[in-house]
N, C-alpha and C positions, 0 to 999 in steps of 0.2 A: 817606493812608498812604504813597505811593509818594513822594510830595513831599517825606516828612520823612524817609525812607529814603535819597533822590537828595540831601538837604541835609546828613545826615551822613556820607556818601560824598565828597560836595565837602570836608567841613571835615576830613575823615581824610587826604584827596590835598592838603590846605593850600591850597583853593583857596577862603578865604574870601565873596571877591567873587561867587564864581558861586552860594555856599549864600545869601547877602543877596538876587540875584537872584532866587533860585527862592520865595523867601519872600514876596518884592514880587510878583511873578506870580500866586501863589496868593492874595495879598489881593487882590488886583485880579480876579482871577476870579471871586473870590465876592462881590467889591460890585458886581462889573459885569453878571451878567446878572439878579441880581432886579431892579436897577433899570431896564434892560429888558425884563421884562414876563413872562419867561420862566421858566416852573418848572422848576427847579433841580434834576431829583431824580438818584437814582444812575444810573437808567437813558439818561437825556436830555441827558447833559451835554456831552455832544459835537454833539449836534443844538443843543443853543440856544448852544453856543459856536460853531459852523457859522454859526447864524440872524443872529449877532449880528456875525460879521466881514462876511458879505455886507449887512446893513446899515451898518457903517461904512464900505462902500465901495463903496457906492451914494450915502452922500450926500455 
C-alpha cells in the first residue's frame, strides 16, 4: 500500500522513472525472499529482508 501510494506521488511530481523504479523494487522483493526460504508474512518482512541482504553479503 505504501509503495503504490510512493508511486503515485512520484508520477504527480513527473517524476516517472523513479515510480518504474519503486515498481521494480517491489517485484523484486516479493520474488526474492520466498525464493529464499523465508516466510513472508506482514510481520516479518523486514527480518527476512535483513536475513536475506546479510546473506548476499556473506557470499
Amino acid at each position: 500500500m505504501k509503495t503504490r501510494i510512493a508511486m503515485r506521488a512520484a508520477l504527480a511530481l513527473g517524476l516517472p522513472a523513479v515510480a518504474r523504479g519503486l515498481g521494480r523494487l517491489k517485484c523484486l522483493r516479493c520474488k526474492l525472499l520466498p525464493e529464499a526460504g523465508h516466510e513472508a508474512g506482514r510481520g516479518n518482512v523486514v527480518t527476512a529482508t535483513v536475513l536475506v541482504a546479510l546473506y548476499v553479503v556473506a557470499c
